[in-house]
C-alpha positions in Angstrom: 0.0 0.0 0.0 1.3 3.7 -0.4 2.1 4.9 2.6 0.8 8.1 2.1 -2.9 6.6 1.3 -2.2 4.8 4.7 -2.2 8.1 6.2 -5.1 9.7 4.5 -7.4 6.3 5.4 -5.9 7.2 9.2 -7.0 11.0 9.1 -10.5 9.9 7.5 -10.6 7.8 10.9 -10.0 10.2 12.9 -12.3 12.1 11.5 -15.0 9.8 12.0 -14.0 8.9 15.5 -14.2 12.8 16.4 -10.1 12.8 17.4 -9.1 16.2 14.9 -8.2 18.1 17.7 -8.7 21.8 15.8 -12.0 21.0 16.2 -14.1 23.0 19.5 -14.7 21.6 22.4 -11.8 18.3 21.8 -8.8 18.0 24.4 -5.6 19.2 23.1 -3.2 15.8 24.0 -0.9 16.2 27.1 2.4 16.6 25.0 1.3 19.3 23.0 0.2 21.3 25.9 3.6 20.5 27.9 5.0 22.2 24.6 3.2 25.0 24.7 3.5 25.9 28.2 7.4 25.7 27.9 7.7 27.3 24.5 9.0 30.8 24.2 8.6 32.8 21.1 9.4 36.2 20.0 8.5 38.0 17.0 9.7 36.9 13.8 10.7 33.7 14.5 10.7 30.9 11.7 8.7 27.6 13.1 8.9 24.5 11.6 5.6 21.7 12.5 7.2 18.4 11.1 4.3 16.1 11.0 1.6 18.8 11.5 -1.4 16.5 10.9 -4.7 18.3 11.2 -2.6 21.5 12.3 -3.4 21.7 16.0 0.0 23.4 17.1 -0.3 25.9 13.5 -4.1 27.0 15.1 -2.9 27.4 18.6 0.5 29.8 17.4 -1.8 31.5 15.4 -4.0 32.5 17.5 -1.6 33.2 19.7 0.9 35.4 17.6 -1.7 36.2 14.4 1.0 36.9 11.6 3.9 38.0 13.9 5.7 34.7 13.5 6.3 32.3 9.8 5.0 28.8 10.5 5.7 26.1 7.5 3.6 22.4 8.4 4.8 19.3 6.5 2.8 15.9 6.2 2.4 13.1 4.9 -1.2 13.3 4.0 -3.3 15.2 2.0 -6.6 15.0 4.3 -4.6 16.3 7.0 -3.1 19.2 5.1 -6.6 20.2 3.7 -7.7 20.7 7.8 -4.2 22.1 8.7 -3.5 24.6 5.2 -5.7 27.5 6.9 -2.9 27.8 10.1 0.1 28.1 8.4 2.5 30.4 5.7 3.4 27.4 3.9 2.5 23.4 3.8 4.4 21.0 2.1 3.2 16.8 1.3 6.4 15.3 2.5 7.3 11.3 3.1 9.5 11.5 5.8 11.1 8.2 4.7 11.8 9.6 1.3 15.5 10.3 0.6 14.8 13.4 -0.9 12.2 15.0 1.5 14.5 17.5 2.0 13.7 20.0 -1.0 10.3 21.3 0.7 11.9 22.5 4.0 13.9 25.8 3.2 16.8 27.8 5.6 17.7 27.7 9.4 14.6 27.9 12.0 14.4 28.9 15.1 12.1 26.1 16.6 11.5 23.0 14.9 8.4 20.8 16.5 8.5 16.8 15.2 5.9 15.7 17.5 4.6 12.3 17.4 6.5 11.2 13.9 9.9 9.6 14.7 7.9 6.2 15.7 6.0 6.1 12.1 9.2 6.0 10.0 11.1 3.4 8.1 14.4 5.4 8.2 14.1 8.0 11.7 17.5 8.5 10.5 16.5 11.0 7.3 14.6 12.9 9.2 17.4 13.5 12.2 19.9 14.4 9.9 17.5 17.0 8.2 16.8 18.3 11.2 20.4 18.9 12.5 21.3 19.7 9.2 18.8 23.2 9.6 19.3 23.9 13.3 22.0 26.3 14.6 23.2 26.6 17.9 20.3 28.6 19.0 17.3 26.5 17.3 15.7 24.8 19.9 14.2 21.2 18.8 10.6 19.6 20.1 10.4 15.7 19.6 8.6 13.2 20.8 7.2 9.5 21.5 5.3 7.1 22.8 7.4 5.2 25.4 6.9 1.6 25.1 8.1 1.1 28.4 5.6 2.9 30.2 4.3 1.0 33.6 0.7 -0.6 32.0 2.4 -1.5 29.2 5.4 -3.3 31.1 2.0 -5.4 32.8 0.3 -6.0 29.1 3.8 -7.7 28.2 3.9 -9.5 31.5 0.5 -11.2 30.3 1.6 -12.0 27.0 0.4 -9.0 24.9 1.4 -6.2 23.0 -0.1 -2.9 23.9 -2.8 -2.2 21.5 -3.5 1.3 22.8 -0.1 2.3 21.5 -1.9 2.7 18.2 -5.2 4.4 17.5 -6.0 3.2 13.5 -3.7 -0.1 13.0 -0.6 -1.9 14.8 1.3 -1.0 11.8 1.2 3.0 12.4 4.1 2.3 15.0 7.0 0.6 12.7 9.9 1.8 15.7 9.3 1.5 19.5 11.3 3.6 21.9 11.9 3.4 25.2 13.2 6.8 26.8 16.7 5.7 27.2 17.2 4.3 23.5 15.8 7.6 21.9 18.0 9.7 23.9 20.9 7.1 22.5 19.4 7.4 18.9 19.3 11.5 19.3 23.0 11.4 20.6 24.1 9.7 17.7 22.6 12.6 15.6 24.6 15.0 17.7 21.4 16.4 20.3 21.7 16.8 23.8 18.2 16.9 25.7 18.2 20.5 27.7 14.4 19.5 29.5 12.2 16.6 29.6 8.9 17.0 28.8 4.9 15.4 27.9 2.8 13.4 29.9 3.5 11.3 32.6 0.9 9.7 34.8 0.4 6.4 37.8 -3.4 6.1 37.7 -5.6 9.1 37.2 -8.0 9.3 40.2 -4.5 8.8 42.9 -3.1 11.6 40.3 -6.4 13.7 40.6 -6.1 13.4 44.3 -2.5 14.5 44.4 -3.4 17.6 42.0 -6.7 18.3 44.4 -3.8 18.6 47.7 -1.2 20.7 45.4 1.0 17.5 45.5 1.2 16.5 41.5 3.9 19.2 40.7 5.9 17.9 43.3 5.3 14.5 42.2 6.0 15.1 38.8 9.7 16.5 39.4 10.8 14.1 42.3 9.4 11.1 41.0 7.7 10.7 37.5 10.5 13.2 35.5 13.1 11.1 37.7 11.9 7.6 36.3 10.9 8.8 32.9 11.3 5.1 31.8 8.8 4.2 34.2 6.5 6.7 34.1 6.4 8.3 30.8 3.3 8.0 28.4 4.1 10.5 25.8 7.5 12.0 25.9 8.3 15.5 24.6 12.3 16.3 24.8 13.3 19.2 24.4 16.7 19.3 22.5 19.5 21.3 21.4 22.6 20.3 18.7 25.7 19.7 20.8 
């Protein structure tokens, strides 16, 4: 099958299943939040959405910064682009595991966002050495996956099984698993260094609720989930720079 009409039966899903974030009243997933409570961005910046899908982080900037920032979204799919087109400068159809992806993704930037995408390619390695190819010293790198490590999954491989909630349209949307110590290996052999961890970590929701309701998950969060990301890590944003 072509992978990109893979990706266009996958957004057609979504749609379907009502999960296209841009739309009102849907929850905006836990990573992109964490990314756009840590994100800092001036005027004039040049932001680059690898994998923008149905444009979620191209609406929020943009309502956010209106035309005082360039935003450029690539994807694999056309469906998604068509939703994602109205939040952007630019958008480019790009396979990711295509040697010469490159072409469509012009100059330096000064944040590149690759949420969600490493996990989906054939070759992660194109896609790293674009990316370090068009950061500077100063161009601050969002990138993230699910950790196939997390704690309920360590239990569903315990009874035999592999975690099916890891995917949302069909197991083969996940072609790499990562745990978070061998994507910080694979992003030091690309020459990044992680400056913060982000995303979502969670134990089980109503002891978490309970710790938010006494002013406790913060403090949770930095002395024990961000300590055993491994462990406790569900979606992992890092945020990176080149070394």
């Amino acid at each position: 099958m072509d992978i990109s009409k893979f990706y266009d039966d996958y957004w057609k899903f979504r749609k379907i299943i009502n999960k296209v974030h841009i739309q009102k009243k849907i929850d905006i997933p836990e990573r992109i939040k964490s990314l756009l409570t840590d994100i800092k961005i001036k005027p004039g910046y040049r932001i680059l959405d690898l994998g923008c899908g149905e444009g979620t982080i191209g609406k929020i900037l943009r309502e956010t910064y209106d035309d005082k920032v360039y935003i450029q979204g690539n994807d694999i799919s056309k469906i998604a682009l068509e939703m994602a087109r109205a939040y952007y400068d630019d958008v480019s159809l790009i396979d990711f595991n295509n040697d010469d992806f490159g072409i469509s993704i012009h100059g330096k930037y000064d944040i590149i966002i690759c949420l969600e995408v490493i996990e989906h390619l054939f070759k992660p390695e194109n896609l790293l050495s674009k990316i370090v190819e068009i950061m500077d010293k100063n161009t601050i790198l969002y990138i993230s996956f699910p950790n196939i490590c997390f704690w309920k999954y360590r239990l569903v491989f315990l009874g035999g099984r592999f975690p099916e909630e890891s995917t949302l349209f069909h197991s083969s949307e996940h072609i790499q698993n990562f745990t978070y110590k061998s994507f910080n290996k694979l992003l030091d052999e690309y020459k990044l260094r992680q400056i913060k961890l982000l995303g979502q970590f969670q134990f089980i929701y109503k002891i978490d609720e309970i710790f938010r309701k006494i002013g406790m998950l913060n403090f949770i969060h930095n002395n024990i989930y961000h300590k055993l990301p491994n462990l406790f890590g569900f979606q992992i944003v890092i945020k990176a720079k080149v070394k």
